[in-house]
N, C-alpha and C positions, 0 to 999 in steps of 0.2 A: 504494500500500500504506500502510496507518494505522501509523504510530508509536505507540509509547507514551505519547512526550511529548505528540503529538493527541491520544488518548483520555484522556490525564489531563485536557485543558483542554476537553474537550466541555461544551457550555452548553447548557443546555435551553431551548426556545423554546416558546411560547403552542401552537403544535401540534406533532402530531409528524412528524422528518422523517430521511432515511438519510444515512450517508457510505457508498459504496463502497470495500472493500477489494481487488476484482480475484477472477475467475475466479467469480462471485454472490456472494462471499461481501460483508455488508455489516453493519454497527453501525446500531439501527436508539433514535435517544434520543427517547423521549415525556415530553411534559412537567410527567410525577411521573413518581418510580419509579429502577429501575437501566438504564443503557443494557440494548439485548438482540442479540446476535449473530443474524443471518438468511440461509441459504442459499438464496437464489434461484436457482430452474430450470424447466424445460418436460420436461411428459412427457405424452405421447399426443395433443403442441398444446397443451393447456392449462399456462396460469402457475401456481408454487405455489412456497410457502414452507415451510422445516426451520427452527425454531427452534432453534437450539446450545447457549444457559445465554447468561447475564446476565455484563457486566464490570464489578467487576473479578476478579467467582469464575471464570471462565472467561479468561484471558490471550488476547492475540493468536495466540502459539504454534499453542495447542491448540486455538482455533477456527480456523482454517486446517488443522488435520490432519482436525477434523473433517468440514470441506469436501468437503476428498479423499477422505475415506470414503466420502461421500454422491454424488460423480461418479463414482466409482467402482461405486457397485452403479448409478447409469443408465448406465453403459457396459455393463453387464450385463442390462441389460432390468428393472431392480427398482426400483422407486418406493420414494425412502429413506422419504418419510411413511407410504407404506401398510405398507414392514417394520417401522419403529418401531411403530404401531399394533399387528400381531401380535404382535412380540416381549412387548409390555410386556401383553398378554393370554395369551399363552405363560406368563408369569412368573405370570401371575395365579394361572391355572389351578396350575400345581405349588405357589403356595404356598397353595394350597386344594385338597388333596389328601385329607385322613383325615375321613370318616364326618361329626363333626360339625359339619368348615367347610364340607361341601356340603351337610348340611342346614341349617345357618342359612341361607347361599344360597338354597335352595330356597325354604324359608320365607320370606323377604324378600321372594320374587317372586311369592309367594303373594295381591295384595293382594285382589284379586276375590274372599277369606272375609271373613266376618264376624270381627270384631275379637275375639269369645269364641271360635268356631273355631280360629284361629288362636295363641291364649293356651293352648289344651287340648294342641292338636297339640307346640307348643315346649316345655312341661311336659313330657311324655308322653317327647319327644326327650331331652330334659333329668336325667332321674329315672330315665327308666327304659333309655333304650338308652345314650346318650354315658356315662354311669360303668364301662360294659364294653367299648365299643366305638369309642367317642366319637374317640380318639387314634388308629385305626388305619387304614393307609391305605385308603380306601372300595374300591380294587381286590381287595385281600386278603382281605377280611373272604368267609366260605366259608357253607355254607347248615350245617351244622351249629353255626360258632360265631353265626350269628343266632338259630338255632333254641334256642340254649342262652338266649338272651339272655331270647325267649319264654317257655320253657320257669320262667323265675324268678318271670313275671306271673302266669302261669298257675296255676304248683305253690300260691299263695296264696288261688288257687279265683278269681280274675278272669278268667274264659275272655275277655267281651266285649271289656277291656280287652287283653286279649293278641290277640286279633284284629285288632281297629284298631291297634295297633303295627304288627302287621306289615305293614300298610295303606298306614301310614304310612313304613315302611321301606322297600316295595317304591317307593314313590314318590320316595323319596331316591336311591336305585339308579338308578330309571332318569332322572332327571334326572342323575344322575351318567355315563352313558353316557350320553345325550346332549351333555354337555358334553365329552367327553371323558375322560375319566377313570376311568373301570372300563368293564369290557366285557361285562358282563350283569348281571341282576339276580340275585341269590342267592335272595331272599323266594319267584319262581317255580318255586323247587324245593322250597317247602313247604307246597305243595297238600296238605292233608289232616292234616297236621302234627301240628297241635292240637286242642282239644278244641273242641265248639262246643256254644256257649250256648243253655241253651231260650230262644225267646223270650218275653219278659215284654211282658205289654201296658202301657199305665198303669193303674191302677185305676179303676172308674169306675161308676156308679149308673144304671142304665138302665131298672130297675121302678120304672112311672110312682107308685106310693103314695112310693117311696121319696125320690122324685126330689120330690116335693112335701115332704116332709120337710126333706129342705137346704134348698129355698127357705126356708121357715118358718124353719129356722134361720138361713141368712143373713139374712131380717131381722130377728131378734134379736140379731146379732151385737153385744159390746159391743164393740169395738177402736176403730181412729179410722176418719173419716167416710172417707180416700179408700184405707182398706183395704176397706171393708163396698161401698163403690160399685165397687170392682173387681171384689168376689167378684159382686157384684148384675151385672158387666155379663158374667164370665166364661161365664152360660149361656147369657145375648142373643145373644154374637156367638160364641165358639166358635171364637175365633181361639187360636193359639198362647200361653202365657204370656206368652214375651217379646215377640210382637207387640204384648201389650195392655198390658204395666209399661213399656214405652218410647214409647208413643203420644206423639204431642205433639199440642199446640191447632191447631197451626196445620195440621191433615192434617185436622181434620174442620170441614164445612159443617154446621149444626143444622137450619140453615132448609131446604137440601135431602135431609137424613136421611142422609149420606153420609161415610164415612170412607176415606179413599186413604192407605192404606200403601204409603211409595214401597219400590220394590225392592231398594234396598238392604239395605231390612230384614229383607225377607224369605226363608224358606228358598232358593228356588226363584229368585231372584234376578229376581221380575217382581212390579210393582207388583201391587195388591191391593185390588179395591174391598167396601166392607163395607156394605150397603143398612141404615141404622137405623131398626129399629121407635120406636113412638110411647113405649115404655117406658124404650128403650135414651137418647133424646134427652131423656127426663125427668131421668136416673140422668146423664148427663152435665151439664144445668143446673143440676141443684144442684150438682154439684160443685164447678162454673165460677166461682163468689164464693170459693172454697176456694184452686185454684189456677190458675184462668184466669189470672191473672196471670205466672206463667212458661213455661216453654217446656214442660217436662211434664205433663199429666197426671196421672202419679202418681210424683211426686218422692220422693226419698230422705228419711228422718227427720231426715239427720247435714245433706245437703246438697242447696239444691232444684237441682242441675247434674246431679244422677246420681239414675237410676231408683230408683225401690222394689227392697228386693233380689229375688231370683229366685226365693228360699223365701218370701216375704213370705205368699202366698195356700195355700202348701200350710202353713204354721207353721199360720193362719188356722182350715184344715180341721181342723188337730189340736186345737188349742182347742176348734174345735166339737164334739168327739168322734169324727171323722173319721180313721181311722188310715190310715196308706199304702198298704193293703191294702184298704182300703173305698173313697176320691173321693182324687185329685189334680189339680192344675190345669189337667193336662192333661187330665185326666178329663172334662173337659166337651164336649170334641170329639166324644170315643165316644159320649157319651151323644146329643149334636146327631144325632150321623151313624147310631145306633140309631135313635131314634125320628122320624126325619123318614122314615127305607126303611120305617119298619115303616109309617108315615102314607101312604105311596105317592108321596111324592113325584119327581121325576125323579131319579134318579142322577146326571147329568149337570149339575142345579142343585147338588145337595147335594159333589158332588164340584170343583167351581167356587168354590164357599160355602167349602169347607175350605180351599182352596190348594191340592189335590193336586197332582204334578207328571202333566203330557199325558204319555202316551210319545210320542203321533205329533206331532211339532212342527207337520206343517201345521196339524193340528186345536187345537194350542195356540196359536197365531197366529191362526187365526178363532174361538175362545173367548177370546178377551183379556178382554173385557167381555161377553160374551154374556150371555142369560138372563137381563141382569138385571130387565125387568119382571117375569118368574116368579122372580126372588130376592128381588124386594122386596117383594114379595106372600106368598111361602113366610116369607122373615124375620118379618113381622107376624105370620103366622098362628102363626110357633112361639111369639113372647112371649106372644101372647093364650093359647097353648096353657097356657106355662105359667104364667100366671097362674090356669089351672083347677084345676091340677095344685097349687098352693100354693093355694089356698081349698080343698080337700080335694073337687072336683068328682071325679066319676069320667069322664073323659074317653075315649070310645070313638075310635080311629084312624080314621078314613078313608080309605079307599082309592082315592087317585086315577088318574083315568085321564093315561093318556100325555099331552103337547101341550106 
């Protein structure tokens, strides 16, 4: 058994090594640091050790009681390591108990969103639920006092907004019963609850006279060069906004006309090949003396680490005479994916070309990359198109057959 007067005179040595004190219990000194008390034992055959606290915070005394604690639950069939583990998640859980400490949690464990996703969502928690609800215990909380919660979003004429709250709540909920901690979700008893929003489309230009119009105006645009080369490439490719203001150099090939949006970026959470016309790899080389040199594309004005902002090309539109009612930046998708069906092209390219999500995952699996000789051939044909359609050609559809 270790004295006191021993453990005061413990010396540290170049590694580390143990004194036994009787019955596993043993002082274990490395060579930096506090000694550290260690309960060695066997359970189910295998060797394992109980850490006790460090001396001189822990006395001989009381690490020897603790011992006995710990042989004591393996007289009992209980592994002291694996109670410790529960216990101090036991603790966890109760002191993350009310509404907002299980949605932080949740959110934290959110990481598979997108980094703006996840900023809207913790707002959304933040603003609009946690100030009414935030402190109370997540089992409590009842389908009317959520409903009141909604009902604050709403009364201000935000239907869509008060829907995805409760989107969002019902998702806290049941991660909450999941973990343990409430025992249903409250948000599925407010099926029908609310008011629901008509749906808005984006705005978008899809009569071919008109559509030649913006062209003409984007190339008049006076702004800077890699706002006018964004808006110039937003009808080429007809990707997302924020796919196209976060692009970086190093995702596109010139010489092979190609751009690969990795997955992370995008909605759908799968990479994204984008075939470029002869037009679209023009509108990127002159860029490329501008800001080839850093890592985006189309860098922020304040700072070149951060994208152009996310209004940048609808601000643009408005300048042009564009109100939000007429073209947005998303507006160009509609417009792509009007006049490519109206052209006869395949659905199944044109729906490949947007990103839509497959529902039938096999069929998303073997479209990964498909089509794309007929996307790259379809991409060409649409900048040539519109290149007709900005020279004031009148450009008749064609109608292609299937293949």
């Amino acid at each position: 058994m270790l004295t006191e007067k021993k453990l005061l005179t413990l010396q540290r040595k170049p590694s580390l090594y143990r004194l036994a004190d009787g019955g596993g219990l043993c002082i274990e000194v490395p060579p930096s640091g506090s000694p550290r008390w260690r309960y060695r034992y066997r359970f189910n055959g295998k060797a394992k050790m109980l850490g006790l606290g460090t001396y001189p915070e822990v006395k001989s005394a009381q690490a020897r009681k603790l011992a006995a604690a710990a042989k004591h639950l393996l007289s009992q069939g209980v592994d002291p390591s694996a109670k410790r583990q529960t216990d101090k998640a036991t603790q966890h859980l109760s002191a993350a108990t009310t509404f907002k400490a299980v949605g932080d949690e949740w959110l934290t464990g959110r990481q598979e969103l997108a980094m703006l996703t996840r900023r809207k969502m913790k707002w959304m928690l933040e603003e609009l639920a946690n100030p009414w609800i935030g402190e109370r215990p997540v089992v409590d909380i009842t389908p009317p006092e959520l409903l009141a919660v909604l009902r604050r979003v709403e009364s201000r004429g935000h239907l869509e907004t008060a829907q995805r709250l409760k989107s969002i709540c019902g998702q806290v909920f049941r991660y909450a019963v999941a973990s343990g901690r409430a025992e249903r979700d409250p948000s599925a008893d407010l099926r029908g609850a609310l008011k629901t929003a008509k749906t808005r489309h984006h705005a978008s230009i899809t009569e071919p006279g008109k559509v030649g119009e913006l062209l003409r105006a984007i190339d008049g645009y006076g702004g800077t060069m890699a706002v006018r080369c964004a808006l110039k490439l937003a009808p080429l490719l007809f990707v997302r906004p924020g796919e196209l203001r976060k692009a970086e150099w190093s995702e596109f090939d010139l010489d092979d006309a190609m751009w690969v949006i990795p997955a992370v970026r995008m909605k759908m959470r799968e990479k994204h090949f984008v075939p470029l016309s002869e037009q679209a790899v023009a509108v990127l080389r002159e860029l490329h003396p501008l800001t080839g040199t850093h890592t985006l594309v189309f860098p922020g004005v304040r700072r070149i680490t951060t994208p152009m902002s996310d209004n940048t090309v609808n601000a643009a539109l408005r300048r042009m005479g564009y109100d939000n009612d007429a073209m947005t930046g998303h507006g160009f998708r509609s417009m792509a994916s009007t006049l490519l069906h109206e052209q006869g092209y395949q659905p199944d390219w044109i729906e490949r070309q947007l990103a839509h999500a497959e529902r039938n995952k096999v069929r998303a699996a073997y479209n990964y990359a498909q089509h794309m000789p007929q996307r790259r051939k379809m991409m060409q044909s649409w900048a040539d198109y519109l290149d007709g359609l900005r020279a004031g050609v009148k450009v008749v559809p064609i109608k292609r057959r299937a293949g």
